[in-house]
C-alpha positions as a Markdown table, in Angstrom:
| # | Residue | x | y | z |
|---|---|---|---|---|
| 1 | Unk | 7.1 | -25.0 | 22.5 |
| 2 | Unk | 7.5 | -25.2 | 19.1 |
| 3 | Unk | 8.2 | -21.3 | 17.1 |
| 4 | Unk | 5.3 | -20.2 | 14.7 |
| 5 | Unk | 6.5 | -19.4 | 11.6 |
| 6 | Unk | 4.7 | -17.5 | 9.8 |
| 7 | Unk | 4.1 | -15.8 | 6.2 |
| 8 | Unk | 7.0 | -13.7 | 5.1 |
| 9 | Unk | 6.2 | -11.1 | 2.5 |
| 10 | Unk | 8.3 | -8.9 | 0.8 |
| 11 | Unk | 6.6 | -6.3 | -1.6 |
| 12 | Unk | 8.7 | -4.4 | -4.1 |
| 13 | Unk | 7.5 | -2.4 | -6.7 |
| 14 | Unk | 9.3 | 0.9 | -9.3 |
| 15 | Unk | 5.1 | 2.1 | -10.6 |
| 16 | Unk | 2.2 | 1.8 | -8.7 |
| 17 | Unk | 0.6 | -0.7 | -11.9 |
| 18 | Unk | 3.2 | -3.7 | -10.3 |
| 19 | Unk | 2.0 | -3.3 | -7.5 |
| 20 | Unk | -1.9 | -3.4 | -9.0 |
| 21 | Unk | -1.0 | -5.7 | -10.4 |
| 22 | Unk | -0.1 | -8.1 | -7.5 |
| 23 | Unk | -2.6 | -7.1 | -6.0 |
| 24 | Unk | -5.0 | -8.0 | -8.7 |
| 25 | Unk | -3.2 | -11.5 | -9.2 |
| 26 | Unk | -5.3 | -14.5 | -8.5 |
| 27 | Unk | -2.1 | -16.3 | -7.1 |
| 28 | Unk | -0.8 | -13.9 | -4.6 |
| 29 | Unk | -5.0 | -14.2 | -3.5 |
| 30 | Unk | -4.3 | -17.9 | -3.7 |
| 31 | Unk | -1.6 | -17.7 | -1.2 |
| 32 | Unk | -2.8 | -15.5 | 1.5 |
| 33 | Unk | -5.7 | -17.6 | 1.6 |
| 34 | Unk | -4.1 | -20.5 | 1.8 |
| 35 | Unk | -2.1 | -19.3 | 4.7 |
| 36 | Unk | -5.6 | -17.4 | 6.0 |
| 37 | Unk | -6.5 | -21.1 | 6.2 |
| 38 | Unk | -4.0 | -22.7 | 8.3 |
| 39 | Unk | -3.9 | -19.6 | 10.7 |
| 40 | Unk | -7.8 | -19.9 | 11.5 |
| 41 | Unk | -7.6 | -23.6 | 11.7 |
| 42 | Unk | -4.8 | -23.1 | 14.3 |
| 43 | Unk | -6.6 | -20.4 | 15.8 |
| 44 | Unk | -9.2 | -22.8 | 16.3 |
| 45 | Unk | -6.9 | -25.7 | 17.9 |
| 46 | Unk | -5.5 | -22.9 | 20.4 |
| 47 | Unk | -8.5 | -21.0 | 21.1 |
| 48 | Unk | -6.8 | -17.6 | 20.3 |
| 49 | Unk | -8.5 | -14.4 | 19.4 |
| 50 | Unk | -6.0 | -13.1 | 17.1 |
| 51 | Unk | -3.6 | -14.6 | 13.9 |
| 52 | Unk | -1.1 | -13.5 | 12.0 |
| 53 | Unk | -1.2 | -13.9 | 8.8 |
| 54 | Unk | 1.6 | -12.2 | 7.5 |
| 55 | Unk | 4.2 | -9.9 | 8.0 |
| 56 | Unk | 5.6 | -7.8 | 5.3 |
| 57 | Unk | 9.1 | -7.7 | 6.4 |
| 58 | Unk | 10.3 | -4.3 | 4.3 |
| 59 | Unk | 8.1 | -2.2 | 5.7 |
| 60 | Unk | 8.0 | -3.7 | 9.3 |
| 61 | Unk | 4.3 | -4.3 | 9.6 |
| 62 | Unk | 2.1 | -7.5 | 10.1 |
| 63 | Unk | -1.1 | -8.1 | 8.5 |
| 64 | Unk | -3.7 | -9.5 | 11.9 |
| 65 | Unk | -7.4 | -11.2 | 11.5 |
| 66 | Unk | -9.3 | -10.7 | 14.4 |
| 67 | Unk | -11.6 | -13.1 | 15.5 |
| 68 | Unk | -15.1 | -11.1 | 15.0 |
| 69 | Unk | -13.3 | -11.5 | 11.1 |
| 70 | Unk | -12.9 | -15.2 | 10.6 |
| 71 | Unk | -16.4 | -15.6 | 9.2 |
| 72 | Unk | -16.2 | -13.3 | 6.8 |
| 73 | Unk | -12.6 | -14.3 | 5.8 |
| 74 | Unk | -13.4 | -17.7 | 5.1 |
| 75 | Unk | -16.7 | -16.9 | 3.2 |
| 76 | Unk | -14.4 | -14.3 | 0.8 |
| 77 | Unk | -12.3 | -17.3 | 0.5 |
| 78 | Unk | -15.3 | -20.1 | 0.1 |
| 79 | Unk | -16.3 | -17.6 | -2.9 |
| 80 | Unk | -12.8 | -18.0 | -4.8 |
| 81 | Unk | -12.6 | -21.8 | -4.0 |
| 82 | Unk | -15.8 | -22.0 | -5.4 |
| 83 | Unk | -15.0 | -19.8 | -8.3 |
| 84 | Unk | -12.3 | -22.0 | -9.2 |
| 85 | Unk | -14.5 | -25.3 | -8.9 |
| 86 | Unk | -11.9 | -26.4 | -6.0 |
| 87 | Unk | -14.8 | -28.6 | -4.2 |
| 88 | Unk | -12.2 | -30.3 | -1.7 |
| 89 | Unk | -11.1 | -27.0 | -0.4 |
| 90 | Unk | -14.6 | -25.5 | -0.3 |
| 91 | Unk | -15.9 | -28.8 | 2.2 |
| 92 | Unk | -12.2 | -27.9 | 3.9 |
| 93 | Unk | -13.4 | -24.4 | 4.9 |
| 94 | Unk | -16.8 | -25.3 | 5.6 |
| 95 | Unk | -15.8 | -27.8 | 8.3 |
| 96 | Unk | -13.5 | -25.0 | 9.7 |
| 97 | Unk | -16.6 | -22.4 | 9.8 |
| 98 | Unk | -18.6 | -25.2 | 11.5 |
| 99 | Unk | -16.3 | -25.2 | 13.9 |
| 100 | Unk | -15.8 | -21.8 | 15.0 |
């Protein structure tokens, strides 16, 4: 069996602004939502209760959705697909909440 890999984050900051910032940042949204994607999807294939979506590596924690939380995910996510006008990924999440 094949090792997940999964999201590794490192978040490094000097004023609390930076890390607002990032925070704020429509890319960093961008790429834990892409990665919320492909976790779900796999979630889905496996029939698991739990992901992983990330783990932030210098401060030694992991960022979980539970199941109960997949809806809601991928309707925050359907919202910034949407925003964007990004019609291909919007039918992409769709499909996936069908099929949970």
């Amino acid at each position: 069996m094949k090792k997940k890999e999964y999201l590794q984050l490192e978040i490094l900051y000097d004023e609390k602004e930076e890390l607002d910032e990032l925070l704020q940042s429509e890319d960093f949204h961008e790429l834990l939502y892409e990665e919320a994607i492909k976790v779900i999807s796999e979630s889905v294939e496996e029939k698991t209760d739990i992901v992983k979506l990330a783990h932030i590596s210098n401060i030694d924690h992991s960022v979980m959705i539970h199941k109960p939380n997949f809806n809601p995910v991928l309707n925050k996510i359907l919202k910034f697909y949407e925003k964007k006008e990004d019609y291909d990924k919007c039918s992409e999440i769709v499909k996936l909440k069908e099929q949970l």
